[in-house]
N, C-alpha and C positions, 0 to 999 in steps of 0.2 A: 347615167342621166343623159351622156352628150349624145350614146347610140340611139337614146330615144327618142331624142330631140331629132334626130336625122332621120330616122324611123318617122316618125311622124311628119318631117317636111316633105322627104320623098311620098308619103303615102299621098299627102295634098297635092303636091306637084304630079304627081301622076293621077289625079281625080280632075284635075284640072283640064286634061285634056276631053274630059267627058260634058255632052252638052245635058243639061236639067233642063232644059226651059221646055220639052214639049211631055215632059211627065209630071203629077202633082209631087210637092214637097212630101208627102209622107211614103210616098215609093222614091226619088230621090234618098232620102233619110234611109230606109231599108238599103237600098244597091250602098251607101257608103258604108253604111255598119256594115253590112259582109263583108266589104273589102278590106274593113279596117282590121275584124276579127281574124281573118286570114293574115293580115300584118302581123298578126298578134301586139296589135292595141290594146290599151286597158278603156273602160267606161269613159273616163276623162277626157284621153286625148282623140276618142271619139267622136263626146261632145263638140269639142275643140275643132276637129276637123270638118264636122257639121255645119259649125257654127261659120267657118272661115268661106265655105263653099255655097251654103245659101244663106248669107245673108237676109235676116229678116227686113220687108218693106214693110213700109208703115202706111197704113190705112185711111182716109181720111175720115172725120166723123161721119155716121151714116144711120139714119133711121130705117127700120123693114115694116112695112107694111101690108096687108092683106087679111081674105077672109081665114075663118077656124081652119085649121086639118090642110092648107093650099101648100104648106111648104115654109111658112116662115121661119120655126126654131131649124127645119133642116137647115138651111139656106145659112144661117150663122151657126150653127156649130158643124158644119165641113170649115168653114173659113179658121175656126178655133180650133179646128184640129187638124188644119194640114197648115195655116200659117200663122197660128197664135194668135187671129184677132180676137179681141175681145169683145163682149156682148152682158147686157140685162135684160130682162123680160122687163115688159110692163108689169106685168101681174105678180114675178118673183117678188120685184123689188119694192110692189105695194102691200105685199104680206109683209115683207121685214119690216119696213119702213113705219106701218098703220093700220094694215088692213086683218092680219092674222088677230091681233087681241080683238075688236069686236067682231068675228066670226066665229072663230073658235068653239064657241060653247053653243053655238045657235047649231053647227054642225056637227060636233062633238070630232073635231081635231086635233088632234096632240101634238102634230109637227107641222112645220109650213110646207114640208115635204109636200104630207097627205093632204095637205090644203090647195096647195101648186096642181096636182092631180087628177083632183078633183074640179078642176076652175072651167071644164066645157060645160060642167051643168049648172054653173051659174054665171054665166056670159054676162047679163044684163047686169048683175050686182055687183061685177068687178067694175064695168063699166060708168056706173052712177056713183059708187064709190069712188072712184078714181078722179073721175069729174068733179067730186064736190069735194075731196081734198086738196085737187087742183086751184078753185074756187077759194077756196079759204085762203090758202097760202101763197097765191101768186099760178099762173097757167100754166108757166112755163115749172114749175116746183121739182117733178114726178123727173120730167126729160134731166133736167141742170144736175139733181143727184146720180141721175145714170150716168149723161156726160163728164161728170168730175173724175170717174175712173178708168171710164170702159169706150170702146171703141162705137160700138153700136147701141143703139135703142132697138129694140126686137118687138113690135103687137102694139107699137101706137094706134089708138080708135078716135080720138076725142078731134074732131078740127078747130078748136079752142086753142089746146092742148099746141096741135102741129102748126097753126100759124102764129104763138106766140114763140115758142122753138124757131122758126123759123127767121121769125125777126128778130131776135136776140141771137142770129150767127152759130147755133148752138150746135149743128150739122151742117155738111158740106153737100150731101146726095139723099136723096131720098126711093125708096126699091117697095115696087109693088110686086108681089108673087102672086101669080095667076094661075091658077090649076082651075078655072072655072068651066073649062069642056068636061071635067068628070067631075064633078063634086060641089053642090048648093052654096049662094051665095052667104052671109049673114044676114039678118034684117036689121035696117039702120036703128034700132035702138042699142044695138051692141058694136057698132060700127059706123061712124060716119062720113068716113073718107072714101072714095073710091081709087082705081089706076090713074084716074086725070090728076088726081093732086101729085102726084109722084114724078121724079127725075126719070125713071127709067123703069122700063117694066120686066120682069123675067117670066116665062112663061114655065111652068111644071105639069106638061098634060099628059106626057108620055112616059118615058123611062126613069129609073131613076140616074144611070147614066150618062141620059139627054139632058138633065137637069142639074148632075154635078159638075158637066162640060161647060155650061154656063155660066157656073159661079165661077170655074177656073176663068174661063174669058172675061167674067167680070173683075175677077181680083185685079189678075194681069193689066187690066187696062186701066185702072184706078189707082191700085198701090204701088207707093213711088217710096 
């Protein structure tokens, strides 16, 4: 146990001299597993050595924004899988929540899966449903269940919705995704918000590269 113990301090002590900060966390993560495996590390003190050398930041509350298909679930899940932030859809979290039992049988759905899937071909129904459960139960309703777990709100539409969120502290930043050089706006019955309501804007018109470089530049500058 004690060889291992020194085993694994030397392993960290000598990764220590290595800088991470200008590659993402999930190539970090790969370059120390190998090096650990070559220590002959076990899974644990892997983890462990992982864990010691990059430190998880912590994100502050944040809403995404923009039109269909522009980038928005990309744009949090790189964040979820190279830094562990978390995130909900609008739309996931209104299937669970309320929205899957009256659809269901009008679509003939079996899972919120197939339903989640299925949600660009009815834009407008998520939207007016969303709204009017909003309406019932308070504005800010839909966002407060997200926020009580998850890092991010992902597909806010409603500016009922975002400027009640808003005044209730509920987010910290707000990210509009713009791919609109190649690819059609929504029309405002499924979307009411534009890039002017937004903190900050990213644009995705080119690569996808160009556009994962910028979430890197975004985390980096925000999560502390």
């Amino acid at each position: 146990m004690l060889h291992k113990a020194e085993s694994l301090n030397s392993t960290i002590t000598e990764l220590q001299r290595c800088d991470f900060s200008n590659i993402d966390r999930s190539s970090a993560e790969l370059w120390i597993t190998s090096v650990c495996v070559k220590k002959g590390l076990d899974k644990r003190e892997t983890r462990c050595a992982i864990e010691h050398l990059l430190p998880a930041k912590k994100m502050p509350k944040f809403i995404v924004m923009g039109h269909k298909q522009h980038g928005k679930d990309s744009f949090c899940e790189y964040l979820r899988d190279n830094y562990g932030v978390t995130f909900a859809s609008s739309s996931y979290t209104a299937l669970e929540v309320f929205l899957f039992e009256s659809i269901k049988g009008q679509f003939g759905y079996k899972t919120i899966d197939e339903a989640y899937e299925d949600r660009d071909n009815h834009r407008e129904l998520y939207f007016n449903k969303i709204s009017k459960f909003n309406e019932d139960n308070g504005l800010d309703t839909l966002g407060k269940i997200i926020f009580k777990n998850k890092d991010g709100y992902c597909g806010i539409r409603n500016r009922k919705e975002f400027v009640a969120l808003k005044n209730a502290n509920e987010f910290n930043i707000s990210i509009w995704i713009d791919a609109s050089e190649r690819l059609e706006p929504e029309n405002g019955s499924s979307n009411e918000l534009t890039k002017n309501d937004a903190d900050i804007v990213i644009t995705n018109n080119t690569t996808r590269k160009d556009f994962q470089e910028k979430i890197e530049r975004f985390y980096h500058l925000f999560a502390k």
